[in-house]
Structure formats: structure tokens, C-alpha cells
N, C-alpha and C positions, 0 to 999 in steps of 0.2 A: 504493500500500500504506500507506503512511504518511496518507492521511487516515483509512482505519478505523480507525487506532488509535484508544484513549480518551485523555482527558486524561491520567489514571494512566501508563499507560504509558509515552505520550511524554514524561512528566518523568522516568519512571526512565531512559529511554534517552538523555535529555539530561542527568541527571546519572552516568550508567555511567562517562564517562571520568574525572571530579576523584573517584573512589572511591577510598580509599588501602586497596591491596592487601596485603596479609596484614600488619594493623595491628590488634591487639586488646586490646583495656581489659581487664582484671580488677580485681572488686569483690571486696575478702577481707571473708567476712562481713558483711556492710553490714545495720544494724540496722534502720533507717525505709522500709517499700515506700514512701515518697514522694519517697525519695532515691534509688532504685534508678530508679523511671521518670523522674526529671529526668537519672538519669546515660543511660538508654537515648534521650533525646531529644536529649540533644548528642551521643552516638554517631553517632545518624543524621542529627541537622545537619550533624555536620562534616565526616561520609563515613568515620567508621571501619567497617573490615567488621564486626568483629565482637567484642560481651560476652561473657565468662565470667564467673559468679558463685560464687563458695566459699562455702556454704551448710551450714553444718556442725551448724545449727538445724533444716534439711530443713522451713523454712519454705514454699521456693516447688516445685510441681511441677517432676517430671524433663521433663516433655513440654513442646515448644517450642510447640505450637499449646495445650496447656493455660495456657500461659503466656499466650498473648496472648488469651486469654477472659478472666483476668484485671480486671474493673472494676477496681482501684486501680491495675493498672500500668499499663493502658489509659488513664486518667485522667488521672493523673500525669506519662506520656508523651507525652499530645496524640497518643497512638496511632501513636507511632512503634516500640513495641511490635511492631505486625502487619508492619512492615517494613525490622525488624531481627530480625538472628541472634541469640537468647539461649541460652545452654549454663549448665549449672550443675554444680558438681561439691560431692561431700560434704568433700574437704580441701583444705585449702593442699597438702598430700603429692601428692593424685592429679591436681590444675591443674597444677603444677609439672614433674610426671614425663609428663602429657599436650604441654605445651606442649617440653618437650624432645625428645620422641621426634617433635614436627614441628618440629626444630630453631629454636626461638623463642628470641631471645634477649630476656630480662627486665631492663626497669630496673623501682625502685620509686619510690614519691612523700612526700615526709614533709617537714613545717614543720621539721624538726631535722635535726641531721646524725646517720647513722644508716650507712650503707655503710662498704664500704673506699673506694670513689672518689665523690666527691660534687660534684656540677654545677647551678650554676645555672638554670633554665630555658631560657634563650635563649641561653647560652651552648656549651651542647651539642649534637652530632650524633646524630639520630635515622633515620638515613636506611638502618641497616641491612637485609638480607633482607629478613627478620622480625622482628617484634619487639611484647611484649605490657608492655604497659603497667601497673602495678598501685597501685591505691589500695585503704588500708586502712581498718579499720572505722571510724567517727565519734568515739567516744572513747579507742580504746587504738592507734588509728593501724594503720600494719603493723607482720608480724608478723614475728619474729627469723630465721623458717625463710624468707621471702619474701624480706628482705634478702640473706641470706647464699646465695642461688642470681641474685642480680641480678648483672647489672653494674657499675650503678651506682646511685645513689639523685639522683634531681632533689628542689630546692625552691623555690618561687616568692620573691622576694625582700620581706622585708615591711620597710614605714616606719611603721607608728601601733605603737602601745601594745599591740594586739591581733597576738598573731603564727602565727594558723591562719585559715582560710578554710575555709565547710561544703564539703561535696561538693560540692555541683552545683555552686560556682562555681569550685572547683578542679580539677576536669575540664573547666568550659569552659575555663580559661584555660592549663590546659596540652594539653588537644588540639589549640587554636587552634594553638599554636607547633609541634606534633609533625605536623600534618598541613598545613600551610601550608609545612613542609621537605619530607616526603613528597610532597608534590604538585611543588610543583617540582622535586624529585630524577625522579620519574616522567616531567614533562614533555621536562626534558634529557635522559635516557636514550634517551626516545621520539624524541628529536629526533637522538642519534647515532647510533641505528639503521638514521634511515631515508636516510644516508645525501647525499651532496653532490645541493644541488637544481640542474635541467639548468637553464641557460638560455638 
């Protein structure tokens, strides 16, 4: 069975297991389509399920396969676009009340300190249920209503003169950490389950 597959396949089904399960980004209004498909292509490098986008511009279609016709997202994401999950909602109010009602727990991301509890990147556990992830716009950062429904707030630690980093490379560099705990929290889990090996 496994030689008819196609190539496509057989990468998804070798990478199904390091998939980090109910692990999801949200983008709070993000202004540049160039920056939304660089963030949807480290989603799907890193093996997050899945984006939500607050779109409160009602720039991109509601429809997910409208989405991925998209040339600029398609472009942008090296077409990672057609094999990730993108959802988008009209506010911060209706992401926020979605992701509670499936019991998501939220941190947010900000170069400043911004929450009630505030954690360095690496320094913190993400290894909850669920849990959705949020980064805010490009210039006004997140938002006060996003904060104050988190947990907690992360911020990547900075040494030069410059103390923010664009998106795309603030998503790669804190996915890498969030799903690099995830995976191995899922591995050890998988591995108490299955119980003492006979020998």
C-alpha cells in the first residue's frame, strides 16, 4: 500500500507525528499580506496546526480554499498556504470568545512588558492542553483587550540598540521554542502511555 502513495503524501504521513496538536498562532490584524504568508510558512514548518487571523479591515476572504487561491499568500508562503489551516475572524472580541468556548488558553507576544505575569521566552512552560498563541499588529503591537484575556505575555530577550524584531522572525523564533517543548511534552506523554516495555 505504501508504494502507491505519492510523494505528497508520504511526507505528510511522515510528518503527522512531530505535528503539535491543538497549538494555534493568532495574527491581531496584521497589516502587510507579505507578513501574513511568511507567518503561515513557519506555521507549517514548525508543525503548528493551526492560524487565526483578526481581520477587522475584512481584507482577506472568509473562505479557506478562497484563501489559498490567493497569489500573494500563495507566494509569500512558498505555498504553504494550500496546507495549512487558515481561519479568520472580524475581532479580537469574537477570536477571543471562539478560542474560549474551545477552552484555549492564550498567552500574548510583545518586545515590552505588557501583562500581569511576564516571561521570558525560554524561560517558560508552554506545554498546556491548548493553547493559542498571539502576535500583534506591526506597529501598535497587541492589543489591551488581547492582553488582558492572556495568561501571560512572552518577550524574546534583546542585546543591540534595536529592541523589536518584524514578524516573520518573531514567530520563527518563538515557535521554534513553543513547539520544540510541545513536541517533546507529546513524545513523553506518548511514551507513559504506552506503558513498561516487555522484555
Amino acid at each position: 500500500m505504501q508504494e502507491n502513495k505519492s510523494p505528497v503524501r508520504k511526507r505528510a504521513d511522515e510528518i503527522k507525528p512531530y505535528r503539535c496538536k491543538n497549538l494555534i498562532v493568532v495574527l491581531e490584524n496584521p497589516m502587510d499580506i507579505k507578513n501574513i504568508g511568511t507567518v503561515i510558512r513557519n506555521v507549517n514548518a514548525l508543525g503548528v496546526e493551526k492560524t487565526y487571523i483578526v481581520d477587522s479591515r475584512k481584507s482577506l476572504p472568509d473562505d479557506w480554499e478562497e484563501m489559498r487561491e490567493r497569489k500573494s499568500l500563495s507566494k509569500t508562503s512558498v505555498s504553504a498556504i494550500k496546507w495549512s489551516f487558515v481561519k479568520r475572524f472580524d475581532s479580537t472580541e469574537e477570536c477571543l470568545k471562539h478560542l474560549e468556548n474551545n477552552r484555549f488558553t492564550s498567552v500574548v507576544t510583545s518586545p515590552h512588558v505588557k501583562g500581569k505575569r511576564n516571561e521570558v521566552l525560554h524561560e517558560a512552560d508552554y506545554t498546556m492542553p491548548r493553547l493559542a498563541v498571539w502576535f500583534g499588529n506591526e506597529s501598535r503591537g497587541i492589543s489591551d483587550e488581547a492582553v488582558a484575556s492572556s495568561e501571560f505575555c512572552v518577550s524574546i530577550p534583546m542585546f543591540g540598540m534595536i529592541e523589536s524584531l518584524n514578524l516573520g522572525t518573531t514567530t520563527g523564533i518563538v515557535l521554534y521554542e513553543i513547539t520544540k517543548q510541545r513536541r517533546e511534552y507529546q513524545e513523553k506523554y506518548k511514551r507513559a502511555n504506552r506503558g513498561p516495555s516487555v522484555k
